[in-house]
C-alpha positions in Angstrom: 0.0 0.0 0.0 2.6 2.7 0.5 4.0 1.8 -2.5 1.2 2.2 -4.1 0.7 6.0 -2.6 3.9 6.6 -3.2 3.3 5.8 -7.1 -0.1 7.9 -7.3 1.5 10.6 -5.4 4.2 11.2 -8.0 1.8 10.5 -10.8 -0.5 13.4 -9.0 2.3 15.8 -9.2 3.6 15.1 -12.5 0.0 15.7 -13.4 -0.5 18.8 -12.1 3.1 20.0 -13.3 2.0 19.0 -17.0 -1.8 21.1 -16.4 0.3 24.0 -15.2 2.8 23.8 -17.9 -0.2 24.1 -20.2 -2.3 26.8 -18.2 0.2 29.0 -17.6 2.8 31.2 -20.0 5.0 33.7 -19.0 6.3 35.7 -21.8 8.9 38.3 -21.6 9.0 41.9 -22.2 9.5 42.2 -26.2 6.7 39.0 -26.7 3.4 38.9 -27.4 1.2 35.9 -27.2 -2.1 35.6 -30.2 -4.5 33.4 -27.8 -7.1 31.3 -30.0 -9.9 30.3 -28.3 -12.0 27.0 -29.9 -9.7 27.9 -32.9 -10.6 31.7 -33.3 -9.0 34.5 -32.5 -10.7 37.7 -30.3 -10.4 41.0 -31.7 -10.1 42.4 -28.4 -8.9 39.7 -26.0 -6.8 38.0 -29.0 -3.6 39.2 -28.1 -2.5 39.4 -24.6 1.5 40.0 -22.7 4.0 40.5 -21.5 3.7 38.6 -18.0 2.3 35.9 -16.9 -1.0 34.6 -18.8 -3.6 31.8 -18.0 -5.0 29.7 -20.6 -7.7 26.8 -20.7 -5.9 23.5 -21.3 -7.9 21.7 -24.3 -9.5 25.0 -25.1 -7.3 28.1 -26.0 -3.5 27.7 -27.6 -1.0 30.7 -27.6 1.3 31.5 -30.3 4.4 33.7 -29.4 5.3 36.6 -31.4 8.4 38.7 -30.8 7.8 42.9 -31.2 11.6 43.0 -31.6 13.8 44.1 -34.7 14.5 42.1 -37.2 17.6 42.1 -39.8 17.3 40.1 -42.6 19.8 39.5 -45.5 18.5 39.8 -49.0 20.2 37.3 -51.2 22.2 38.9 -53.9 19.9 39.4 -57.4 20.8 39.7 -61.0 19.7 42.7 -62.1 19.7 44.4 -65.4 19.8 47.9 -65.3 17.9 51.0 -67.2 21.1 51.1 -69.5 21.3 47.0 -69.9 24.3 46.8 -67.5 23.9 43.4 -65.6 24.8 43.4 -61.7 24.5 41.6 -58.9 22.7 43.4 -55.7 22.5 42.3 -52.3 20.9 44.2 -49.4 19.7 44.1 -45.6 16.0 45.1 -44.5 15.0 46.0 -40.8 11.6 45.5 -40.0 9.6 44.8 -36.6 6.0 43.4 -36.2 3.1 46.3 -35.0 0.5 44.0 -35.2 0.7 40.2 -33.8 -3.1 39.2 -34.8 -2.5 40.1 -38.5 1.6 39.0 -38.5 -0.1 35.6 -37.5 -3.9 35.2 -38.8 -3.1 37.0 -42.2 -0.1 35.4 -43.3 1.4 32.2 -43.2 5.4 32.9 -42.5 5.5 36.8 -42.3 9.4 36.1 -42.4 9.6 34.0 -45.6 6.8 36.5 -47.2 8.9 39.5 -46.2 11.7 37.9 -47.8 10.3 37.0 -51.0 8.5 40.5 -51.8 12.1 41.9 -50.6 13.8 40.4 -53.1 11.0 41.2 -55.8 11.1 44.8 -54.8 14.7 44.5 -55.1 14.6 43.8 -59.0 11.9 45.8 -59.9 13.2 49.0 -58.5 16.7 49.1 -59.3 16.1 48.4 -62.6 14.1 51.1 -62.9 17.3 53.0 -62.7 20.8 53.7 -64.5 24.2 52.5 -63.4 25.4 55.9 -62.4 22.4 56.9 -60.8 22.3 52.9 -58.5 26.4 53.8 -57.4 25.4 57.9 -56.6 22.3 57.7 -55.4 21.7 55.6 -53.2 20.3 57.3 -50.2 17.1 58.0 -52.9 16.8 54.1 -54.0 17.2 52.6 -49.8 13.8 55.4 -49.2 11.9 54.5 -52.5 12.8 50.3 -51.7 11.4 51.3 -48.0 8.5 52.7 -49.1 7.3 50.1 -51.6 7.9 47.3 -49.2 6.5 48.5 -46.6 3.2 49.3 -48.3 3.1 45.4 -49.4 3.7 44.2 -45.8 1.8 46.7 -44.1 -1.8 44.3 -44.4 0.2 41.2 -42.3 1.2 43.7 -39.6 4.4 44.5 -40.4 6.1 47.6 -40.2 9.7 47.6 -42.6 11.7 50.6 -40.9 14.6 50.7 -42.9 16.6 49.5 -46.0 19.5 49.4 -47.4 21.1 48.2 -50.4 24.8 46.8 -48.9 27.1 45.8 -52.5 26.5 46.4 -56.0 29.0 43.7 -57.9 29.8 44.8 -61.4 31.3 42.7 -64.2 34.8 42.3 -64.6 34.8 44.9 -68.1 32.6 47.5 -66.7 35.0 47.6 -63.6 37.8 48.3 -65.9 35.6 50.7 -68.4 34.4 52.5 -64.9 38.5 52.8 -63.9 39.6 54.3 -67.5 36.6 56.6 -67.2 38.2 57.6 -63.5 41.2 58.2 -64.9 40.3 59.8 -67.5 38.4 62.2 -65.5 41.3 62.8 -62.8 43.8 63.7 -65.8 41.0 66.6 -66.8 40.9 68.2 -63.6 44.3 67.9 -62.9 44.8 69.5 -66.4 42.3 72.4 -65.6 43.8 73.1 -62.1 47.3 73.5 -64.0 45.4 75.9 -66.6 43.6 78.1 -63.5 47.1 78.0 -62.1 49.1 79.3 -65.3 46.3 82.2 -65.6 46.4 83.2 -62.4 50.5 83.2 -62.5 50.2 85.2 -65.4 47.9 88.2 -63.9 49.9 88.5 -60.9 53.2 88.7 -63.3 51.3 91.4 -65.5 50.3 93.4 -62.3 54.6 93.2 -61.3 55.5 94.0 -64.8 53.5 97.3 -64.8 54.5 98.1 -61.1 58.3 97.6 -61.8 57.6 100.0 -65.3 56.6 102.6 -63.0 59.5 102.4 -60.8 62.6 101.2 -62.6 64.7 101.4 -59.1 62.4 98.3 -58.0 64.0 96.4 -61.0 67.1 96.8 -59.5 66.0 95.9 -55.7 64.6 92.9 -57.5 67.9 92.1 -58.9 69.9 92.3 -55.9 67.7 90.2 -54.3 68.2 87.7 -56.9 71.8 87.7 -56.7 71.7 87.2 -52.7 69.4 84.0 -53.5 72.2 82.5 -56.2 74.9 83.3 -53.8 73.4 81.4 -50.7 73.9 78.3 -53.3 77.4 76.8 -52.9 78.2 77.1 -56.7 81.5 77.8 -57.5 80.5 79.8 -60.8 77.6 82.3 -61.2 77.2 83.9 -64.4 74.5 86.4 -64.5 73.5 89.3 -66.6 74.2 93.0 -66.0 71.2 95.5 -66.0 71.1 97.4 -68.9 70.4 100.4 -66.4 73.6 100.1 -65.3 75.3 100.2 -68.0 73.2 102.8 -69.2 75.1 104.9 -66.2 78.8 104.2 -67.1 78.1 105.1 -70.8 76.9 108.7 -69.3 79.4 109.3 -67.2 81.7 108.8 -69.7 80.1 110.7 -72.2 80.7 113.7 -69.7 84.6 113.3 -69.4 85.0 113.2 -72.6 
């Protein structure tokens, strides 16, 4: 007989351990649990947490549904742009479910969905647009792909808050076209810098030329200065030219001894 008690006792326990298993949930902070009751779902009562919740064993079941964000890769897509260049695009979509009854009663695996028109999205809108424009503007395309999936997921409850388009692989040739284009274009700046610079030399050299014609004895100062730079080198020959003013000076004092 106490064997026997002992055998109901623990059969008692594990009983009531397996009932309260099933009765109660707890479910944390970020969850939400869609209750169904006799297989329907309340439009007021549906969705209960966090905390602890009580359910009728046999009668209402609980599905859990996490309100955090979620980041999803988009697998990389062949895509052929507005001016028939073909790339491969890959991005990264952040989204978060608003509205457990719908994520669940609406749609079968919001995730997989959400993936699939994601990827759809992907295609249709890039190729909406040029090469230049998909490598420059890309702040423009991550809002317009945000928009357009969000509208599509909005009717299962979900809210997609951002995305963003991650690598944009081009084709061996195009990579090389796209460096000789670079190039190119660094050689015609550097060119036109080297023109502003010549012009600009040449207008400050035009305003000297006239201030030194109006004072000839600048000329000279110039001069001097010129020969204190060369002798500062360590040359053991300078051969520079003699001012014509000064010459100019000798021939008239001459003139006057004779």
């Amino acid at each position: 007989m106490p064997q026997i008690f002992a055998t109901s006792f623990v059969f008692l326990i594990l009983l009531a351990v397996m009932v309260l298993y099933n009765i109660v949930k707890i479910l944390k902070q970020y969850e939400r649990g869609v209750i169904f009751t006799l297989g329907k779902v309340s439009m007021d009562q549906g969705v209960k947490g966090p905390g602890i919740i009580f359910l009728w064993p046999g009668i209402q079941k609980m599905v859990r549904v996490s309100l955090r964000t979620v980041t999803m890769d988009v697998p990389a897509q062949d895509i052929i742009t507005k001016d028939n260049v073909t790339v491969k695009v890959n991005a990264v979509v952040y989204f978060r479910i608003i509205d457990p009854r719908k994520a669940i009663v609406e749609i079968e695996d919001f995730y997989y969905a959400t993936s699939l028109i994601a990827q759809t999205t992907l295609r249709s809108i890039l190729g909406q647009n040029a090469l230049d424009d998909l490598l420059s503007n890309r702040d423009a395309i991550n809002a317009e792909l945000q928009k357009v999936i969000d509208l599509q997921t909005e009717p299962w409850g979900v809210k997609v808050t951002t995305v963003e388009v991650k690598n944009v692989d081009l084709p061996a040739e195009m990579q090389r076209a796209i460096a000789i284009q670079a190039q190119a274009e660094r050689e015609r700046r550097a060119k036109v810098i080297h023109a502003e610079g010549e012009l600009q030399a040449s207008v400050k050299l035009s305003e000297a030329a006239n201030i030194i014609s109006q004072n000839p004895t600048t000329l000279q100062l110039r001069y001097l200065q010129t020969l204190t730079e060369i002798a500062s080198e360590k040359n053991s020959t300078i051969i520079f030219p003699l001012p014509i003013d000064l010459i100019s000076a000798f021939q008239k004092l001459v003139m006057k001894k004779d």
